[in-house]
C-alpha positions as CSV (number, residue, x, y, z in Angstrom):
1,X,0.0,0.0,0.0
2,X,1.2,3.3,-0.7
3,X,0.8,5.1,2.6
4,X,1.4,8.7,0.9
5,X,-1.9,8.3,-0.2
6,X,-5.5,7.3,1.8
7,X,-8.5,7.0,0.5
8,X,-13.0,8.4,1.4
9,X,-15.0,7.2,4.3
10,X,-18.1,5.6,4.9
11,X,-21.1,8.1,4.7
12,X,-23.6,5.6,6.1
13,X,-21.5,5.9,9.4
14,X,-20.8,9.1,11.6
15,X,-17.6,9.7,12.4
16,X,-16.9,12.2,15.1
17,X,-13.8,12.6,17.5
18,X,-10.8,15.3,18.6
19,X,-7.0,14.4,18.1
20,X,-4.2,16.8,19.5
21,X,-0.5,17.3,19.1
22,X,2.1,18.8,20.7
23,X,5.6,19.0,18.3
24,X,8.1,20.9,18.8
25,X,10.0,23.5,16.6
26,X,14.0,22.5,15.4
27,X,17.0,24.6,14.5
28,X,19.6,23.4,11.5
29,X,22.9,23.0,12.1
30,X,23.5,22.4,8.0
31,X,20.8,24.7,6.5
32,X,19.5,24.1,3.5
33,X,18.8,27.2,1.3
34,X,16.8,27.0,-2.1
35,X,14.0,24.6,-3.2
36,X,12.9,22.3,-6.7
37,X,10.0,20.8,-7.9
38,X,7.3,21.0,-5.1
39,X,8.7,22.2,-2.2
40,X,11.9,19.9,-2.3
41,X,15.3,20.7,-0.8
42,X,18.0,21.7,-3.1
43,X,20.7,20.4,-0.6
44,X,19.8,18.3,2.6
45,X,19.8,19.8,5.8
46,X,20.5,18.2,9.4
47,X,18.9,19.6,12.9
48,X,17.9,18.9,16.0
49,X,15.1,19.2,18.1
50,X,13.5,21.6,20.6
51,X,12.3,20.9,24.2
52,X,10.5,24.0,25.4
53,X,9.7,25.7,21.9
54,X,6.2,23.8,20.3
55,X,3.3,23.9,19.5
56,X,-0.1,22.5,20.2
57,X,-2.9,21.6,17.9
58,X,-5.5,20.2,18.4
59,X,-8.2,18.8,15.4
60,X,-12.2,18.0,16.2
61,X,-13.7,16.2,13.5
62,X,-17.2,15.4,12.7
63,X,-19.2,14.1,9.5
64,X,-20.4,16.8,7.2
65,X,-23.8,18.4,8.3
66,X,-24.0,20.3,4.7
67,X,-23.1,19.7,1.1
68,X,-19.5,21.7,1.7
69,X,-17.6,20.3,4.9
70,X,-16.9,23.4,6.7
71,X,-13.6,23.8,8.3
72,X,-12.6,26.6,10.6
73,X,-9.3,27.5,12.3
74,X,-8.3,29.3,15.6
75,X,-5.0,30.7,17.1
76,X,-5.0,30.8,20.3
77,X,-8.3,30.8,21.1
78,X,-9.4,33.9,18.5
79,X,-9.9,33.8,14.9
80,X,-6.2,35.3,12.6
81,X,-7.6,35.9,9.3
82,X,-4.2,35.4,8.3
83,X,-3.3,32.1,9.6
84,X,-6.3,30.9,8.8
85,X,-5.8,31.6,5.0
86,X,-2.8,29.7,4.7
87,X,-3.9,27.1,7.1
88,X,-7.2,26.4,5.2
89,X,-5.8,26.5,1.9
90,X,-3.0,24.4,3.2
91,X,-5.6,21.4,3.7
92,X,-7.8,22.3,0.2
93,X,-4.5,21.1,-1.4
94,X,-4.2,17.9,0.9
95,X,-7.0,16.9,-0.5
96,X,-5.5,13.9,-2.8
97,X,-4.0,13.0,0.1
98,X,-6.5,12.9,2.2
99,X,-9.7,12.9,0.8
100,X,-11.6,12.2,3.7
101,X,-11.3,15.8,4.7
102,X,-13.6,16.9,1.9
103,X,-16.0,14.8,4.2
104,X,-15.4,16.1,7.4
105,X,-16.2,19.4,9.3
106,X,-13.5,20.6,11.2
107,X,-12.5,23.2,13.7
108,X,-8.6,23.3,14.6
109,X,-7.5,25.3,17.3
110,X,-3.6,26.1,17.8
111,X,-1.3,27.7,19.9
112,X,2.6,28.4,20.5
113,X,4.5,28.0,23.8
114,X,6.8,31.0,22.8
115,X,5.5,34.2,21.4
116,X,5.5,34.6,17.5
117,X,8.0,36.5,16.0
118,X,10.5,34.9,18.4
119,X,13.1,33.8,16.5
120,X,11.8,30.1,16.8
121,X,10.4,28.2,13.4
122,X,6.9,28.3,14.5
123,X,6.0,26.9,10.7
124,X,7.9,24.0,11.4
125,X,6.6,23.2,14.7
126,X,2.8,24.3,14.1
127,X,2.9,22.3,10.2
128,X,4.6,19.4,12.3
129,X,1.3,19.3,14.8
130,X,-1.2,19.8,12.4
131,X,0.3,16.6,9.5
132,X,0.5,14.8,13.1
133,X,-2.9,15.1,13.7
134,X,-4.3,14.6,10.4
135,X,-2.2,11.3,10.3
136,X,-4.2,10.0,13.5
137,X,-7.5,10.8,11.8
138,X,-6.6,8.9,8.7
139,X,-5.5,6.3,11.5
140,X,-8.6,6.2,13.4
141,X,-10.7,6.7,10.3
142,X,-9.1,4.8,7.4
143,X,-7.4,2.1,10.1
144,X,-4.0,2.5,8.0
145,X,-0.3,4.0,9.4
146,X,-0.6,1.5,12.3
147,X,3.0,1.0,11.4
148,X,4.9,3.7,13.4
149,X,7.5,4.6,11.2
150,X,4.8,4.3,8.4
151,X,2.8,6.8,10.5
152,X,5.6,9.1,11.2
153,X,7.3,8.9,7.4
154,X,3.5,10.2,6.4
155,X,3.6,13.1,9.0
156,X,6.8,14.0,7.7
157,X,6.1,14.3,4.3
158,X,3.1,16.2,4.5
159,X,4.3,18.6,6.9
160,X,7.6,19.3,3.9
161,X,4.2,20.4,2.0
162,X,3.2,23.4,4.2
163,X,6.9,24.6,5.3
164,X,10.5,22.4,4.4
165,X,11.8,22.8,8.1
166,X,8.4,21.5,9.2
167,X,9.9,17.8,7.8
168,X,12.7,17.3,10.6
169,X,9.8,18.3,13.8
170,X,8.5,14.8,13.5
171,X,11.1,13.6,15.3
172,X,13.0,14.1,18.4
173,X,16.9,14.1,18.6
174,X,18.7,14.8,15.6
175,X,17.2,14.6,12.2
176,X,17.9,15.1,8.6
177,X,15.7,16.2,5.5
178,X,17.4,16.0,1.9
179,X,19.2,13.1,0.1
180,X,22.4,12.5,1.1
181,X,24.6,9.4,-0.4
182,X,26.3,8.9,3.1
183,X,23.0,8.4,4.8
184,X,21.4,5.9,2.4
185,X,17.5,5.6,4.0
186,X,17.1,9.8,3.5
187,X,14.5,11.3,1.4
188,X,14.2,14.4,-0.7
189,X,10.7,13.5,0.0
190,X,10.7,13.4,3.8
191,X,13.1,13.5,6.8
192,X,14.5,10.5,8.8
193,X,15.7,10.4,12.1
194,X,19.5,10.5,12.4
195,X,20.8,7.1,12.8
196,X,24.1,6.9,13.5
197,X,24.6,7.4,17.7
198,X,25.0,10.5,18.8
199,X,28.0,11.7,21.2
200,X,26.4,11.9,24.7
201,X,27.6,15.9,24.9
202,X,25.4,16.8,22.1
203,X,22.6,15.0,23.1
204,X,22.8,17.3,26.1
205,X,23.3,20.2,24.0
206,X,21.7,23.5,25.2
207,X,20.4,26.5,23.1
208,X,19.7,30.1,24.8
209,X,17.8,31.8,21.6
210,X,18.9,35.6,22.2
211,X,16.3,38.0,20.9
212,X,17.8,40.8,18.9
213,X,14.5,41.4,17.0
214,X,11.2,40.2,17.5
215,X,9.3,42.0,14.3
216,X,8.4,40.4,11.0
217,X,11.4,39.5,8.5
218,X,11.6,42.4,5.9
219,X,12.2,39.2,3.2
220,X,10.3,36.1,4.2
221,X,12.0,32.8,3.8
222,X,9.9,32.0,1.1
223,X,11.2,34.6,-1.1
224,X,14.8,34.2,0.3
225,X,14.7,30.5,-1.3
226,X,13.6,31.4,-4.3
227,X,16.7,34.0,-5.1
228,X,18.6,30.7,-5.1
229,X,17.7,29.8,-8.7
230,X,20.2,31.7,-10.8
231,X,22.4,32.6,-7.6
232,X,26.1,33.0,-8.8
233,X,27.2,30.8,-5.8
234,X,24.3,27.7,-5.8
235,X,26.5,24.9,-6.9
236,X,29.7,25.9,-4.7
237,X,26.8,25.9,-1.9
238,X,25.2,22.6,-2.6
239,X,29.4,21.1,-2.3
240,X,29.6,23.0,0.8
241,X,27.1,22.0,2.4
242,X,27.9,18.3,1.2
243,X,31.6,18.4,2.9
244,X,30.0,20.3,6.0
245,X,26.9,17.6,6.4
246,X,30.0,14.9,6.1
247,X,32.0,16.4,9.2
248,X,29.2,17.3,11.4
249,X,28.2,13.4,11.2
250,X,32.0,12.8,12.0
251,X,31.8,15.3,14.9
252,X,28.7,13.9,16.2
253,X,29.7,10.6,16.1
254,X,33.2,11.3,18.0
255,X,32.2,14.2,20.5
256,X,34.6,16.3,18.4
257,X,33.8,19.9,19.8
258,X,36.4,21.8,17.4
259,X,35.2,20.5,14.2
260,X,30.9,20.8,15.4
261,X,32.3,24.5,16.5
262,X,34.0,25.2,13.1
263,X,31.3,23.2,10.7
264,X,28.0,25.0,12.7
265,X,29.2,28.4,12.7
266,X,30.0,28.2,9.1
267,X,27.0,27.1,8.3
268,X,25.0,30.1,10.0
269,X,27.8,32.8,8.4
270,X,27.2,31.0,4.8
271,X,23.2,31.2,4.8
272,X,23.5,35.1,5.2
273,X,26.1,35.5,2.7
274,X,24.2,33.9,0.3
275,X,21.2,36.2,0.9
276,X,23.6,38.9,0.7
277,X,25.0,38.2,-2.3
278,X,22.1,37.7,-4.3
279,X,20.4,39.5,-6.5
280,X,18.5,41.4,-5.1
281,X,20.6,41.4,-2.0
282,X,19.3,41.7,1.0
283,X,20.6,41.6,4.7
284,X,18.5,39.8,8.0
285,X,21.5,40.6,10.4
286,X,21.0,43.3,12.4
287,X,23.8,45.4,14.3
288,X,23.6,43.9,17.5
289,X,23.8,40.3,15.9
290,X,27.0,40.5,15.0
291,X,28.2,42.7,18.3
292,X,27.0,39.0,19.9
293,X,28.9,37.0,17.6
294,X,31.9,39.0,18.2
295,X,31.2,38.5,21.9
296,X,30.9,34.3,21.8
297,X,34.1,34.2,19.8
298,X,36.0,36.1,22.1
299,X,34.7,34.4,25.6
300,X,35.5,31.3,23.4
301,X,38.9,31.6,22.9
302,X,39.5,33.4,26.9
303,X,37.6,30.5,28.3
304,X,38.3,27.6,26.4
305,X,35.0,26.2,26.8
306,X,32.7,24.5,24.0
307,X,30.5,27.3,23.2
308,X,29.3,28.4,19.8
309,X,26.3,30.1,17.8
310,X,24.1,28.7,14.8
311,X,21.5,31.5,13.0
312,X,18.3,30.8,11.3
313,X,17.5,33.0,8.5
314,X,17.1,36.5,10.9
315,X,18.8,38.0,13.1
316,X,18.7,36.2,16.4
317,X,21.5,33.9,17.7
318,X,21.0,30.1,18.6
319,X,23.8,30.0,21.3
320,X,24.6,26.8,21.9
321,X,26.1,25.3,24.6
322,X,26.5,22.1,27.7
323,X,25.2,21.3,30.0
324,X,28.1,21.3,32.6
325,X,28.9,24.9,31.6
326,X,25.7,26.4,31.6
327,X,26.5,28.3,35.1
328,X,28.9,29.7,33.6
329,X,27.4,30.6,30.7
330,X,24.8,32.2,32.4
331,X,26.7,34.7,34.0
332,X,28.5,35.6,30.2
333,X,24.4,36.0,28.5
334,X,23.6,38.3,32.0
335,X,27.4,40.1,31.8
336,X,28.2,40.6,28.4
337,X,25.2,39.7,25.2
338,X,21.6,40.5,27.0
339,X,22.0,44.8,26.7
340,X,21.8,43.3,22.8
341,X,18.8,41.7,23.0
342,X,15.0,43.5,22.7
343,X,13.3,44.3,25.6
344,X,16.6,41.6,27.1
345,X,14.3,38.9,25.8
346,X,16.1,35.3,25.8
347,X,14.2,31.9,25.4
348,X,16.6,29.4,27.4
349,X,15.5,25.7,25.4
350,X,17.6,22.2,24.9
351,X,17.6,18.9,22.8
352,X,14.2,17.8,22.6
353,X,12.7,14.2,22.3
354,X,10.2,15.2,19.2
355,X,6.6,15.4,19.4
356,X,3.8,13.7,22.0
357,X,0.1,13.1,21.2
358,X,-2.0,14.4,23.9
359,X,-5.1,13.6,25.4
């Protein structure tokens, strides 16, 4: 059976019933910049999980009352016209996929356990919950993905639909989304957990996100992909990111701090020369960004301690970090980066263990 696809219900029987999700957002340690075909990666990407950052969806389902199957959509707890727009259209184009939902009325209700505009993927973690819970309908309707990693490979794939980073929420730990000849199960299509063992350090891995901005991108994501077709630098960046993917797995693997430190922090600085160098150019660093990144590189090399920074694509630092120097690193966030940060906003999160269906 091909489990990418499902199939109608019954309409002699009524089928009512409420499935929720909580999944978490992720940040990339190898980004991948620039898309193909529908919404497919143009290099693969590795991340890992949140702990603290999700969010929580929750679907209640009920046979059609009317000829048109009315579905409705909430953030937290009040109507966003536009959330709702890309939410509902999001499922109108699910509909091969799951065509059930053209039979069902449905009311989804959402919310984030970080405020929006953080600095946080909320697409990843809110398009994670929501192909989460759509998968347990088709479960519990349809009687299919009772295999888990069927049921989680399906969740995955439909979540790459609605936002590429959304792909690698599915799971806890470390994941990776893209084809990569090293890694032979991985998918353009979907992401897979990371299967080689990790080092027990980075499994303990911390990340204080450090707020420099908390208003809306001037150039959305979206648009910051698509200046990768005809960008002067694509195919040096796909072999980049190839030999960085290839180290960090080495580095993972062996606990090796140096190389993680010099592989992830390229990574970040390479994503935003890209965006500046293409055309348009365009920057999402902000002053104060890089007045923090001068910061962690000095206290690095005083301190000798295993501390670096990843970005996503805006200005906020990922600072990352262990567990047995997080005292210490406290007092450096409260001494020497927080004046830098809005309002001294900073969302203190970890490795996460991926997603948990509530009840």
């Amino acid at each position: 059976m091909n489990i990418f696809s499902s199939s109608l219900i019954s309409e002699t029987q009524n089928h009512s019933g409420t499935v929720s999700w909580q999944s978490p957002s992720n940040i990339a340690l190898i980004k991948y910049w620039g898309k193909f075909g529908v919404q497919l990666p143009k290099n693969s990407s590795l991340s890992f999980a949140l702990s603290e950052a999700y969010t929580y969806t929750s679907i209640k389902y009920s046979s059609k009352i009317s000829e048109k199957a009315e579905h409705e959509f909430f953030f937290e707890g009040k109507e966003n016209p536009a959330f709702s727009k890309k939410v509902l259209h999001f499922l109108k184009e699910l509909d091969v996929i799951f065509p059930f939902l053209k039979q069902l009325d449905i009311k989804i209700e959402s919310k984030n356990s970080f405020p929006h505009s953080a600095g946080i993927a909320s697409s990843a973690s809110s398009m994670s919950a929501l192909a989460l819970c759509l998968c347990s309908i088709e479960q519990e309707l349809i009687g299919s993905l009772q295999d888990e990693i069927d049921f989680f490979t399906k969740a995955s794939y439909v979540a790459r639909l609605g936002s590429g980073s959304a792909s690698r929420s599915v799971y806890g730990g470390y994941s990776v989304w893209g084809e990569f000849t090293e890694l032979v199960e991985t998918s353009n299509d979907y992401a897979v957990p990371f299967t080689y063992e990790v080092h027990p350090l980075f499994m303990l891995l911390r990340d204080s996100i450090l707020i420099v901005s908390d208003t809306e991108k001037a150039v959305s994501s979206r648009a910051g992909h698509a200046l990768m077709n005809g960008h002067p630098y694509a195919d040096a960046r796909i072999a980049q990111s190839k030999q960085n993917m290839s180290c960090l797995i080495a580095a993972l693997k062996q606990g090796d701090t140096d190389l993680f430190i010099e592989v992830v922090e390229n990574e970040a600085m390479s994503l935003h020369a890209l965006m500046m160098s293409s055309k348009p150019w365009y920057s999402l660093l902000h002053p104060n960004t890089l007045m923090i990144l001068d910061k962690i590189r000095a206290f690095r090399e005083k301190n000798g301690l295993f501390i670096c920074f990843t970005l996503d694509a805006g200005p906020n630092v990922h600072l990352l970090y262990t567990e047995e120097d997080e005292s210490q690193v406290m007092q450096f966030i409260d001494n020497d980066l927080i004046e830098y940060c809005v309002d001294r906003n900073i969302i203190h999160d970890k490795v996460g263990f991926g997603p948990k269906r509530m009840e």
